[in-house]
C-alpha positions as CSV (number, residue, x, y, z in Angstrom):
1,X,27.2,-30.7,-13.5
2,X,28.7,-28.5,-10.4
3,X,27.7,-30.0,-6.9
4,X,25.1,-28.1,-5.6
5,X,27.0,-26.0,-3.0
6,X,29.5,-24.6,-5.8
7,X,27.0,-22.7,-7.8
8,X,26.5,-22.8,-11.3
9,X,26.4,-20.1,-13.8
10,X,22.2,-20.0,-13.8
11,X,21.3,-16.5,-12.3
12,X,18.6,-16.7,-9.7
13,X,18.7,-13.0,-8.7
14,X,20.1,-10.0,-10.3
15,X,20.3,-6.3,-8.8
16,X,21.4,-3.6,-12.0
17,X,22.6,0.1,-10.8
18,X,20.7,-0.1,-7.1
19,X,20.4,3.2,-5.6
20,X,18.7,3.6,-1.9
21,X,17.9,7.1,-0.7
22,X,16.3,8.1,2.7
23,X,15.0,11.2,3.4
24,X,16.1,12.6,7.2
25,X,14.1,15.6,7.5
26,X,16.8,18.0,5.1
27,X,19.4,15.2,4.9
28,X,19.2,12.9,2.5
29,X,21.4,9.4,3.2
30,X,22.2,7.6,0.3
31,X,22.2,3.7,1.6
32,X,23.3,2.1,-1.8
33,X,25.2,4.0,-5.0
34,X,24.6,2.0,-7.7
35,X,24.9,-1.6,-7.3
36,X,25.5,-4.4,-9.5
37,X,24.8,-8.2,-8.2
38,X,24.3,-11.3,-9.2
39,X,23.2,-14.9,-7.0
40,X,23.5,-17.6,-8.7
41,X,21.9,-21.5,-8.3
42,X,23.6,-23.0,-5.7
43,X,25.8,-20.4,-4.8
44,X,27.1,-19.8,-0.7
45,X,27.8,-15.7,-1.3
46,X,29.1,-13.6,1.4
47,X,28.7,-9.9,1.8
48,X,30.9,-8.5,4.0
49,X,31.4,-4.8,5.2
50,X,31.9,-2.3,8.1
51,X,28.4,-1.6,10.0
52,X,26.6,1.6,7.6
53,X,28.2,0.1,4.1
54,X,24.5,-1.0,2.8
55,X,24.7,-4.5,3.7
56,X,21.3,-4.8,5.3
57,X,19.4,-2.3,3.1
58,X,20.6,-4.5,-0.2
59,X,19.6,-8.1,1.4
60,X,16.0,-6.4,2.0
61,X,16.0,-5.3,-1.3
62,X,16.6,-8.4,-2.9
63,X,14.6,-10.1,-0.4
64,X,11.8,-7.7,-1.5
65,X,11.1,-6.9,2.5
66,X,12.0,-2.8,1.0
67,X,11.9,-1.1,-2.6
68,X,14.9,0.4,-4.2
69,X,15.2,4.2,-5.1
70,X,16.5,3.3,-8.8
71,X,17.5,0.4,-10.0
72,X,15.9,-2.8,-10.5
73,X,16.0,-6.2,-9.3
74,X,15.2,-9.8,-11.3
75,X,13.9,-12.7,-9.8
76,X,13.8,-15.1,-12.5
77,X,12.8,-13.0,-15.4
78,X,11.0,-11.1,-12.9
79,X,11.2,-7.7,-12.5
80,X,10.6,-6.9,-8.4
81,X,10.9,-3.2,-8.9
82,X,7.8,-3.4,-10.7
83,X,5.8,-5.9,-8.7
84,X,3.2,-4.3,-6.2
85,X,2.7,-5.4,-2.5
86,X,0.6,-8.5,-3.7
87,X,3.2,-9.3,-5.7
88,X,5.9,-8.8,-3.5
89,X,4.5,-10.9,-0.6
90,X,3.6,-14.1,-2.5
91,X,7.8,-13.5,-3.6
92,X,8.7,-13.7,0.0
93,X,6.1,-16.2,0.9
94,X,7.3,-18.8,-2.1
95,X,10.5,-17.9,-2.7
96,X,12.7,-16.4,0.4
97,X,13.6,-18.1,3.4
98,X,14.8,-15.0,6.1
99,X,17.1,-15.8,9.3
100,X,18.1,-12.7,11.4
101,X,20.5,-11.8,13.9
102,X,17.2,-11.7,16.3
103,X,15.5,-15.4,16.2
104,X,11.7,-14.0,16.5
105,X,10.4,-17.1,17.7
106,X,7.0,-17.3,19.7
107,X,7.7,-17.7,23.3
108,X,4.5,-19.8,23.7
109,X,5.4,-22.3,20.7
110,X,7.2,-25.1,20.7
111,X,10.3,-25.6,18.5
112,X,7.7,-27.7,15.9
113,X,5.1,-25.6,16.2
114,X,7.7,-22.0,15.2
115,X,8.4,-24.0,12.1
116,X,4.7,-25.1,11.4
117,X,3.6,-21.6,11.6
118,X,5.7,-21.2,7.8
119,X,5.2,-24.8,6.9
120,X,1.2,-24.0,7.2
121,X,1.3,-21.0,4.4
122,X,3.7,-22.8,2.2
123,X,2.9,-24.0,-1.0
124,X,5.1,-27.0,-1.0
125,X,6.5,-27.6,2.6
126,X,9.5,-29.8,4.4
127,X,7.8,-32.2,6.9
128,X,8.6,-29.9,10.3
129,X,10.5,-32.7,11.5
130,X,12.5,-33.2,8.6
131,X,13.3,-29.4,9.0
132,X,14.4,-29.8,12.2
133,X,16.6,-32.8,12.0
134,X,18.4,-30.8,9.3
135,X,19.4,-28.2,12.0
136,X,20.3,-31.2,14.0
137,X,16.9,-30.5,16.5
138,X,14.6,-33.0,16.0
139,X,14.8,-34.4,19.3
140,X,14.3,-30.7,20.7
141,X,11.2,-30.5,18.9
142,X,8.6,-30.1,21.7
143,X,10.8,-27.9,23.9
144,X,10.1,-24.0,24.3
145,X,12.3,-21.1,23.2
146,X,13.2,-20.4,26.5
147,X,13.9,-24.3,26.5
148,X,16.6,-23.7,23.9
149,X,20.0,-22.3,23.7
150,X,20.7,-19.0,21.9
151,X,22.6,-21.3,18.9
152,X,19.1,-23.4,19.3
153,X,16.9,-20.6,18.8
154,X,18.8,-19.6,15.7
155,X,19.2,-23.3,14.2
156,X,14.8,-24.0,14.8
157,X,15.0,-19.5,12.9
158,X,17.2,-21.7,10.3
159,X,14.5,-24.7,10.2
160,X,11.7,-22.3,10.1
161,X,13.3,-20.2,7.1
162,X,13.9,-23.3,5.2
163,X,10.8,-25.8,5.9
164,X,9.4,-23.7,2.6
165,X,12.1,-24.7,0.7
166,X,12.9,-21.8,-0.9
167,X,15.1,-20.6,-3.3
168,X,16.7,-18.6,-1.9
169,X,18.4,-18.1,1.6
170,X,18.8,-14.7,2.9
171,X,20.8,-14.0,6.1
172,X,21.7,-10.9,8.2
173,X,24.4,-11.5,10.8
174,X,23.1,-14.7,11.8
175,X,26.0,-15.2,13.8
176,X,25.8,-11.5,15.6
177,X,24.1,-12.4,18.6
178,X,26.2,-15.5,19.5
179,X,29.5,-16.8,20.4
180,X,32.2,-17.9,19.0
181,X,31.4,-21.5,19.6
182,X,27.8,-21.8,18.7
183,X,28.1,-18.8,15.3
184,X,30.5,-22.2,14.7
185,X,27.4,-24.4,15.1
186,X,24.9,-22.1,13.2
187,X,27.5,-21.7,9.8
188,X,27.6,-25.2,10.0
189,X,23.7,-25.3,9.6
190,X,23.8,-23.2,6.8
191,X,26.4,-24.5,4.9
192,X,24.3,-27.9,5.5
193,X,21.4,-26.5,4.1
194,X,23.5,-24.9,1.3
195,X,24.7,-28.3,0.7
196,X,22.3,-30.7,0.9
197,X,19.2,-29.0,-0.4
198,X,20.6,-26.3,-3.1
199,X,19.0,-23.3,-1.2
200,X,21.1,-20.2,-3.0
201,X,22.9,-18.9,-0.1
202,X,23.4,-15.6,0.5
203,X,25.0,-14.3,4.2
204,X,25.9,-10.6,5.0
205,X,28.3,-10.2,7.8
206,X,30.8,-7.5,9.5
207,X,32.7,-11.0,10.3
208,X,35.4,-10.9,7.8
209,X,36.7,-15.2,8.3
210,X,33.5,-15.9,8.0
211,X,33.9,-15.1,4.0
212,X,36.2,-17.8,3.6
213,X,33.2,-20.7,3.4
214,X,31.8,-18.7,0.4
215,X,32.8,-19.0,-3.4
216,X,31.5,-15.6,-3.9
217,X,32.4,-12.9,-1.6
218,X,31.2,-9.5,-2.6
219,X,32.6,-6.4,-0.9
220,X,30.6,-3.4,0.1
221,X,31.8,0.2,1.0
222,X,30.1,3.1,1.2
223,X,26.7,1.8,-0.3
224,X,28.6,0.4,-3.5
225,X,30.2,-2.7,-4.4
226,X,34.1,-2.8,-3.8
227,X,35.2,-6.1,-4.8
228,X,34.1,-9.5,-5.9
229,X,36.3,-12.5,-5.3
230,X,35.9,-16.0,-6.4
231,X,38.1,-18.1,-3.8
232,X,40.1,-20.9,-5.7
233,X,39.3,-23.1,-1.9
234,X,36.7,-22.7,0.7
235,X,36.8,-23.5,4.6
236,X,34.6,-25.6,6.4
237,X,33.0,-23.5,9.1
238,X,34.5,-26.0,12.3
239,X,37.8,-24.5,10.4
240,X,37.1,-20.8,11.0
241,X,38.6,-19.1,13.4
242,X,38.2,-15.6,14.5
């Protein structure tokens, strides 16, 4: 049986012949062309690609925060493209943990009390502690956002996403706001996480070293998928350098 972090060949969530059009006024932009991708159990995926390529547009859309234009996407037998809002929020609520390049914690909250806010409409929660200490913040529990480092803000985002334990991770630039130092910290988090509890993993970054921790890394250009690479070897994230 492959160790949790190195994926196995069970397919958690499928996207078939994407397509993502918005309408500007006259202009029509087309976001994704036809996309074809698969996350599977376990799996650390990376999605790199220059800033317009479609890389936040097809993490929504598997994450079910946005609806595709064609396509159609398969969580587990499935089918999101048919699913209707109800639907679609008790997906995110039970089965997607988010983390952002922006932390959106409450000011006014505590570390604890940003995580219990998820923990509370969870079906089968972490202990909010337990979260924490995963992140490495369990002593910081009680101290404000403002209280907290930028890295710290991000690692309780990281606790918050995954006190759910979902099934799947999905993270946009997590890194994008930080430095070099603490984006170090925050991989190390979510390679943890990837690690230790299973969560499917699935980063999309303009930070092309940062593909090196993945054993998937998926290529997008131009709103379509240019290359998918199965590293032989994978870097620990305090190995990264860029």
């Amino acid at each position: 049986m492959p160790n949790a972090s190195e994926g196995s060949e069970e397919v958690v969530l499928s996207a078939s012949g994407l397509e993502k059009v918005y309408d500007m006024g006259e202009v029509q932009v087309h976001a994704l062309r036809g996309v074809d991708l698969e996350l599977h159990a376990g799996e650390f995926l990376v999605l790199v690609g220059m800033s317009g390529s479609g890389k936040s547009t097809l993490l929504n859309i598997l994450g079910g925060l946005d609806t595709a234009t064609a396509g159609s996407v398969i969580y587990r037998g499935q089918d999101l493209t048919k699913a209707d809002d109800e639907q679609l929020t008790q997906y995110r609520r039970s089965h997607v943990g988010f983390v952002f390049q922006f932390y959106n914690l409450i000011p006014s909250l505590t570390a604890e009390e940003n995580v219990r806010l998820v923990a509370d409409i969870s079906d089968d929660p972490m202990d909010t502690v337990d979260a924490l200490n995963l992140v490495g913040l369990g002593p910081r529990k009680d101290h404000f956002p403002s209280q907290l480092s930028g890295g710290e803000q991000q690692r309780v985002a990281i606790a918050r996403a995954v006190c759910k334990q979902p099934d799947v991770l999905l993270c946009d630039e997590p890194t994008g706001a930080l430095d070099f130092r603490t984006g170090i910290l925050v991989l190390e988090t979510l390679a943890r996480v990837n690690r230790e509890l299973g969560t499917t993993t699935a980063v999309i970054t303009h930070n092309a070293p940062i593909a090196q921790m993945a054993n998937t890394v998926v290529e997008l250009v131009d709103g379509r998928v240019s290359k998918v690479e199965h590293p032989e070897s994978r870097v620990s994230a305090e190995d990264l350098r860029w």
